[in-house]
N, C-alpha and C positions, 0 to 999 in steps of 0.2 A: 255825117259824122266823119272827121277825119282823123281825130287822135280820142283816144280813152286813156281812165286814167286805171294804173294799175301797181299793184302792190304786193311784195315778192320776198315779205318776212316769216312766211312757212311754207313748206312743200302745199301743190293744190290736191285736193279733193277730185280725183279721178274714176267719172260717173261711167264713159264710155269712150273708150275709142279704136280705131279700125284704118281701115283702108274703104272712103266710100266711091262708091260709082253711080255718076247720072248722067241724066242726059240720053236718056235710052225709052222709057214710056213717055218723059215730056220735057224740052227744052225750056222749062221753067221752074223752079220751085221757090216760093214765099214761105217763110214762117218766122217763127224765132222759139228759143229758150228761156222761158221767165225767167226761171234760178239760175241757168248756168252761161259760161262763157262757152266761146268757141274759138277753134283753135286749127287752122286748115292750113297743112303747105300743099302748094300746087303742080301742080303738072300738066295745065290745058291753060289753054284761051277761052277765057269767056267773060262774062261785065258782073259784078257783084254792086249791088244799091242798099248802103244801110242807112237806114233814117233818112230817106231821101237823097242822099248824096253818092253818087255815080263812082266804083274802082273799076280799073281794068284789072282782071286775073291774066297775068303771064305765068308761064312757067320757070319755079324759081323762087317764086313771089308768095308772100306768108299772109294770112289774116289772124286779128286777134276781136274780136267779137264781144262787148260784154253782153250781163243778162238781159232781157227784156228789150232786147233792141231788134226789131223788123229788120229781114235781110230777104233781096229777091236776087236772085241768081239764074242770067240766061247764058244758058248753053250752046255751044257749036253741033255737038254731037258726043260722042262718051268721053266722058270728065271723071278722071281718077284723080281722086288725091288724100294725103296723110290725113286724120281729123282727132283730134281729142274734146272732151266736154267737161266741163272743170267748173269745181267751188272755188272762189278762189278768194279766200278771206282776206277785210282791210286789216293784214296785221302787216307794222313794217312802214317805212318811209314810201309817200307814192311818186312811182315817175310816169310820163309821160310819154304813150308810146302809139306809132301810127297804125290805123287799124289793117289796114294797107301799106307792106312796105318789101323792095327784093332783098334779096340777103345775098345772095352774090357769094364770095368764096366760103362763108358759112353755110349755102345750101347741103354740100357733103356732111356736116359734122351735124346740122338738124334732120338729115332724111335719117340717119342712124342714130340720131336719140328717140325717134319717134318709130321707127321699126324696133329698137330694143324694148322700147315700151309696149308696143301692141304684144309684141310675142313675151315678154314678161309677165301680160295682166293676171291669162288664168290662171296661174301658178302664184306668183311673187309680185304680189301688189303694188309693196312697198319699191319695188325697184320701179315699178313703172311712174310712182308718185315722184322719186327721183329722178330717174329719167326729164321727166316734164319739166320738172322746177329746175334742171340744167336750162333744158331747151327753152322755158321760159327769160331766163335771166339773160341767155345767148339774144334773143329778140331783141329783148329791153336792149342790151348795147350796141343794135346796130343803127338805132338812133342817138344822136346828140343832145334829145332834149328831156334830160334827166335832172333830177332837183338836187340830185347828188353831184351833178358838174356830167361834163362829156364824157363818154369811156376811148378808150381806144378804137382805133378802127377796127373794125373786124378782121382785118388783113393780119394784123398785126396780135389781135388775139390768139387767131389761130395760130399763127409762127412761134407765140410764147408756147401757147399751149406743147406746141410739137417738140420744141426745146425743153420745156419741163419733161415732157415723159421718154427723154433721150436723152438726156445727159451725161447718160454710162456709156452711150456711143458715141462716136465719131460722127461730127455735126460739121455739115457744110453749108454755108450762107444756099447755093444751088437746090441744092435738098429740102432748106426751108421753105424757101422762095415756093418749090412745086408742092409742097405740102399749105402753103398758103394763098394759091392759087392765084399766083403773080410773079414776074418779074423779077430776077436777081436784082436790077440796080430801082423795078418800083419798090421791092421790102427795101432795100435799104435805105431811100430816102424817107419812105414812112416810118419805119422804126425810129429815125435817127428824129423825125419832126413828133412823133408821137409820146416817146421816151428821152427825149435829152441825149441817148449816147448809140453808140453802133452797135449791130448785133451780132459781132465778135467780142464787144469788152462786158455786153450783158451773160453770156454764154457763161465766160469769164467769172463773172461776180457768182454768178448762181451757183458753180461750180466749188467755189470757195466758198460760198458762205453755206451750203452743203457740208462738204469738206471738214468749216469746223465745226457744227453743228453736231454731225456724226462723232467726231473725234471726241467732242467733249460726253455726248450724253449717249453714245451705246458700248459696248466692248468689242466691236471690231476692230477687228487688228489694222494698223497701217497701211499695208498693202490693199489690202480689202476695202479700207475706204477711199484711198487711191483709183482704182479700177473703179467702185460704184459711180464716181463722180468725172470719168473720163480719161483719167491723166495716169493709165498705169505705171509709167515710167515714175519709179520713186526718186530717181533724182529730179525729175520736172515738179513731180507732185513737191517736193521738201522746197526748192527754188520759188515755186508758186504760191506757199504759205509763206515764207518770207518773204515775199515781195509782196502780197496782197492781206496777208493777214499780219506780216510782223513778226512771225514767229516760225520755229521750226514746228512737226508735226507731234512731236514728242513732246514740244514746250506747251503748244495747246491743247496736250491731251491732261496735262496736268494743272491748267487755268481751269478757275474756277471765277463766277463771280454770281 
């Protein structure tokens, strides 16, 4: 087996998970999970066989498991890695996802969805149910073969992502770059072939379309949504809405439509 299909239209059913260790009483384990899926990122070398077909485990490198499927797994020697074990209902458009696949500058942002979730469980379920169903959806697009069309690269996700929860700060293509664990000029030609436009004029949009968003639908004051969206300078900030939205900041606080 080399892809399964899977489906990501409500959070999963989160039966167990941990941090497991093997590879220590025996350099082998076979089993499987009738009901549930499995869900392992790794941290060793070792071969994983499901339904007959041969993965290599690198470090890095994610499996997604469904139920009922035969998995044998040989070991080098002690084998740590992330695991969770999930219902995970067909509700929702299915794609196509490899059961075996690395993730590459997404490794950071799935080891800390899957730590937040373990130490979430025995308290706060539901975050961990969340947690996953991020971390699920993050998998899903670091493949192309989805029924919904290709997603972005995951370089490129993660750079949006860093840009969405920054906005308010002072953002430098450099800064992105090592938050998305590449190259200044590799984000930029990826952004620019994955989105249509560079990721100064996206920064840009966001920030305005922020900007008016705020201005029309909360009661912050001017200045204040200024600063939230990065441009505290209110002569840039007023200059910035006329030019990108057409208006001054006072004219669009009194649009409506």
């Amino acid at each position: 087996m080399r892809e399964t299909e899977l489906h990501l239209g409500e959070p999963p059913g989160v039966v167990n998970i941990g941090i497991g260790v093997h590879g220590l009483a025996s350099r082998t384990d076979v089993f499987r999970l009738p009901e549930l899926w499995q869900l392992h990122l790794y941290h060793y070398d070792a071969e994983l066989t499901v339904d007959g077909t041969a993965h290599l485990i690198r470090p890095g490198r994610v499996s997604l498991v469904p139920p009922g499927t035969t998995v044998r797994y040989r070991y080098q020697g002690r084998s740590e890695h992330l695991y969770a074990h999930l219902r995970i209902a067909p509700v929702g458009a299915p794609c196509r996802v490899p059961v075996m696949q690395d993730v590459g500058p997404e490794l950071p942002m799935l080891s800390s969805l899957l730590l937040n979730a373990i130490a979430a469980a025995p308290g706060t379920p539901e975050r961990t149910r969340a947690e996953i169903w991020t971390a699920l959806w993050r998998i899903a697009r670091l493949t192309p073969a989805t029924t919904a069309g290709r997603g972005p690269h995951p370089a490129v996700s993660t750079a949006i992502a860093h840009i969405e929860a920054h906005l308010a700060a002072p953002l430098a293509i450099p800064e992105i770059a090592r938050a998305a664990g590449i190259s200044h000029n590799h984000l930029t030609r990826l952004f620019r072939t994955e989105t249509g436009t560079t990721v100064v004029a996206y920064i840009r949009r966001r920030r305005l379309e922020r900007a008016h968003h705020l201005l029309r639908a909360s009661t912050l004051s001017i200045p204040a949504v200024a600063a939230s969206v990065g441009i505290p300078d209110l002569q840039a900030f007023n200059k910035a809405c006329r030019r990108e939205l057409g208006a001054s900041p006072r004219v669009l606080r009194g649009t409506t439509s």
